[in-house]
C-alpha positions in Angstrom: -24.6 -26.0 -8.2 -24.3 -23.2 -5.6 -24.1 -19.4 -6.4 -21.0 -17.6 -6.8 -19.7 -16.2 -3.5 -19.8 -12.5 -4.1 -16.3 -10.7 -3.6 -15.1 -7.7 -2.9 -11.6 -6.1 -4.3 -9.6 -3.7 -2.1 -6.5 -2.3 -3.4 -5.1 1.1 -3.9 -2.8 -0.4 -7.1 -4.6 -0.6 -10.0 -2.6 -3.3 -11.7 -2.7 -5.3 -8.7 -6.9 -5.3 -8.9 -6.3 -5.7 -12.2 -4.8 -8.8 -11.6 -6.7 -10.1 -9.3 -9.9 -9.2 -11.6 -8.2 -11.5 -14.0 -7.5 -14.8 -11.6 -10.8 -14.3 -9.9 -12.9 -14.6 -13.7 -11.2 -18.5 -13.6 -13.1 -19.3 -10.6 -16.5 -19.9 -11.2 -17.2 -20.4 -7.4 -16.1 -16.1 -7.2 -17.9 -13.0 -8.7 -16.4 -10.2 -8.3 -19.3 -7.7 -7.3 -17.1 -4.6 -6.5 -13.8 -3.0 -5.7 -12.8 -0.1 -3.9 -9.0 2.0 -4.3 -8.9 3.1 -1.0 -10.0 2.6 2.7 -13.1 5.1 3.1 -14.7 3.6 -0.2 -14.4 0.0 0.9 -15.4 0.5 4.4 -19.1 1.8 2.5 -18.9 -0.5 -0.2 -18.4 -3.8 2.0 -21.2 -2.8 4.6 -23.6 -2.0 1.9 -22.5 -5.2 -0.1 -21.7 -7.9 2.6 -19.6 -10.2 0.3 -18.7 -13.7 1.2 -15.1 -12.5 0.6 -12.9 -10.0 0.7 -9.3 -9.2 -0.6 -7.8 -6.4 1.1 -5.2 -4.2 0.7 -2.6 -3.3 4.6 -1.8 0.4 3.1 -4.3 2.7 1.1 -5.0 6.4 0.7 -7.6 6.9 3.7 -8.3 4.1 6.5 -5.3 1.4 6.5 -6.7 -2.4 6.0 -7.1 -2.3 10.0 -9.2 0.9 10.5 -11.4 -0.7 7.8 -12.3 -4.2 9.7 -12.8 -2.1 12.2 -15.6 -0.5 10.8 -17.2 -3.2 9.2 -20.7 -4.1 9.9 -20.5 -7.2 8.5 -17.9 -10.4 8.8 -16.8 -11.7 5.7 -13.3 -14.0 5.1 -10.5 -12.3 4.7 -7.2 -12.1 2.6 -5.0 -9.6 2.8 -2.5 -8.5 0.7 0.8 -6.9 2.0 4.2 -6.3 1.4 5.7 -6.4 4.9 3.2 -6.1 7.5 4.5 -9.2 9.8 1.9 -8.1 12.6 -0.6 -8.5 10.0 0.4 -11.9 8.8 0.9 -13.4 12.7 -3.2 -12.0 13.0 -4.5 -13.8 10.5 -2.5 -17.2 10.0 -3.9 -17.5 14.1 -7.4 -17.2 12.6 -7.4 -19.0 9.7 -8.1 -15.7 7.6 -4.8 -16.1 4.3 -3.0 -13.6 3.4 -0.8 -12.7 0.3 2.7 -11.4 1.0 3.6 -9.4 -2.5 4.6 -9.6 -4.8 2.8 -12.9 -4.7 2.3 -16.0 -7.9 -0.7 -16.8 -9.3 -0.3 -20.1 -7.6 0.2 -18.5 -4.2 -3.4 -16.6 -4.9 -5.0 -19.6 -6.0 -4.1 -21.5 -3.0 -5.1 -18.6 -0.6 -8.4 -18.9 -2.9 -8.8 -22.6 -2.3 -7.9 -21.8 1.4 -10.6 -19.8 1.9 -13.5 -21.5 0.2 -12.4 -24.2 2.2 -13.8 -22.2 5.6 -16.7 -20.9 3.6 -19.7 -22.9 5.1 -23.5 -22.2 3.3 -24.5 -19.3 4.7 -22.0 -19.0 7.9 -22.3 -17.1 11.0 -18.4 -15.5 11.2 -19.2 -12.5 13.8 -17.4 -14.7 16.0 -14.4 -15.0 13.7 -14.3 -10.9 13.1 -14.1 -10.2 17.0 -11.2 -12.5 17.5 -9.6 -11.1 14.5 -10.1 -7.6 16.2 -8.7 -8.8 19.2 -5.4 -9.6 17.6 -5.1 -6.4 15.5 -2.0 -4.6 16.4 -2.8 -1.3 18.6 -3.5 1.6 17.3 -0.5 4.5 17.2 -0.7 6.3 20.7 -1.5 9.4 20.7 1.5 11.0 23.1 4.2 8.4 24.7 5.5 9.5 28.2 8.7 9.8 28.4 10.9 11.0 30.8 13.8 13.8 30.9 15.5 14.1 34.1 12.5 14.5 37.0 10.0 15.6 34.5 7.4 13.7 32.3 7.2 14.7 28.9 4.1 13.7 26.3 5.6 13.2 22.8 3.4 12.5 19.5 4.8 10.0 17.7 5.1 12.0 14.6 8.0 14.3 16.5 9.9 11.3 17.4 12.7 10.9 14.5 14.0 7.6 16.1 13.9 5.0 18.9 17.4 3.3 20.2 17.7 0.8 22.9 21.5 1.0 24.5 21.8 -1.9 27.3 18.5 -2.1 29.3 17.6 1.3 28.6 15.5 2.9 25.9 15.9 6.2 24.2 13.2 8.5 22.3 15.2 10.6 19.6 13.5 13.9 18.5 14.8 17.1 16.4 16.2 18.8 19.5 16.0 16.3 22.5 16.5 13.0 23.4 14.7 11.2 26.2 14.3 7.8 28.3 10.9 6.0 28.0 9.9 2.6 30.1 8.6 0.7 27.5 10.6 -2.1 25.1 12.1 -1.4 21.6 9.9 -4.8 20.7 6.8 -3.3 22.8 6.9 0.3 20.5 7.6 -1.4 17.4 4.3 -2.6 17.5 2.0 -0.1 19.1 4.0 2.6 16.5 3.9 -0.1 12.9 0.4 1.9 12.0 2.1 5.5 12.5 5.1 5.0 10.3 8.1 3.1 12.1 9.9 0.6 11.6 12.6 -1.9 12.4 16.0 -1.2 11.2 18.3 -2.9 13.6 17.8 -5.1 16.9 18.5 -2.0 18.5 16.8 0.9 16.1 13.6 1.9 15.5 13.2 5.2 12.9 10.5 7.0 12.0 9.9 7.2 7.8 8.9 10.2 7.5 12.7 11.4 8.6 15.0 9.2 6.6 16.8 11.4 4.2 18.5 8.3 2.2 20.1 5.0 2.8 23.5 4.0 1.8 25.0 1.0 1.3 28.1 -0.6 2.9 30.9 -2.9 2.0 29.5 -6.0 3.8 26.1 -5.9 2.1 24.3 -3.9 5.2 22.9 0.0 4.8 22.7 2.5 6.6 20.0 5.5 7.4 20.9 8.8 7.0 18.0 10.7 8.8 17.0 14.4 9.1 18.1 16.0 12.7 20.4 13.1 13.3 24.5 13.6 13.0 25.8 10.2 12.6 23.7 7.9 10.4 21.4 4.4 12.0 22.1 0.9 11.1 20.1 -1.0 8.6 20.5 -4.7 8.6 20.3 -6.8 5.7 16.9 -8.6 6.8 15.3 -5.1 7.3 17.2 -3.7 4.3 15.0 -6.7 2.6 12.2 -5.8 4.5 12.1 -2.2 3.3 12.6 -3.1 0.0 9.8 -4.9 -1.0 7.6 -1.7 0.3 10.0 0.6 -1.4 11.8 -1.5 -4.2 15.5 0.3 -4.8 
């Protein structure tokens, strides 16, 4: 009989290692050799123990889930755990790394389980399977977007940007005091800004968290975002209302 694949735990909930502890003890194939509750600890703890397998948390206090397979110095498989992170999940279902969208069945974590032992040759070389899977991370938040205001170009940070609007072909950069035009997608930002705090709320909105002020409902099951700086409130539809919820159950 082979030796349990050592495993690593990464999760900033306790109760969710917790439970994973628990699953984990019913597989003999696993041992769980440590766990970490937040980004800097695992990147140190997985480099130093190299485990066969690794379940890892999308959001944590310190590095996110991407800024800490980014630093690893070693290349084991992978499931993630999330509760929205659709850029995540696209990643990994490409390469054959599971995930666990929460909250998530003991059956569901089982089968990702199964999954993974599954890809888990005798002593495999998957440094070829990390660089692909860094290749399809979504890009990191940029630093300053260009944007433009009548002739002139003007460098925004992303965290002074209170909301994103696309009206026809054109697409609009909200912040406290000014509102600008930028050449780039509402699709294209809402990926390249995912890691700094926006999201989705509409086909045609894109809002910064760290501004909403609350979120009201309406008569036909929709919301809407009331948002600091911003007179008239932004459209939440019910599949982002859903969305939102599971990262910030109302």
């Amino acid at each position: 009989m082979n030796p349990p694949l050592p495993t690593v735990i990464v999760e900033d909930e306790e109760s969710a290692r917790r439970k994973l502890r628990r699953a984990l003890q019913t597989r003999p194939e696993l041992q769980v050799v440590g766990e970490a509750a937040d980004g800097d600890t695992a990147v140190n703890l997985i480099n130093e123990l190299r485990p066969a397998l690794l379940f890892l948390d999308v959001q944590m206090p310190g590095r996110d889930g991407f800024e800490v397979i980014r630093a690893l110095q070693c290349a084991p498989s992978i499931i993630f755990t999330t509760a929205h992170d659709v850029y995540a999940l696209r990643a990994f279902e490409v390469h054959s790394v599971d995930y666990l969208l929460k909250p998530y069945s003991t059956v569901r974590l089982h089968t990702a389980i199964d999954h993974a032992l599954t890809r888990l040759a005798p002593q495999p070389d998957r440094s070829a399977q990390l660089r692909a899977l860094l290749q399809a991370l979504p890009p990191r938040a940029p630093e300053r977007l260009a944007c433009r205001k009548r002739e002139a170009i003007v460098l925004v940070r992303p965290a002074d940007i209170v909301w994103l609007e696309s009206a026809d072909t054109l697409t609009f950069v909200h912040t406290a005091d000014d509102k600008l035009q930028i050449n780039q997608t509402l699709d294209r930002l809402g990926e390249s800004l995912a890691d700094a705090g926006f999201v989705r709320t509409h086909r045609a909105a894109l809002v910064n968290l760290a501004f909403v002020r609350h979120i009201a409902p309406l008569f036909n099951g929709s919301f809407e975002m009331h948002l600091a700086h911003v007179p008239h409130p932004v459209p939440l539809s019910r599949r982002q209302a859903r969305l939102l919820k599971e990262r910030f159950p109302w």
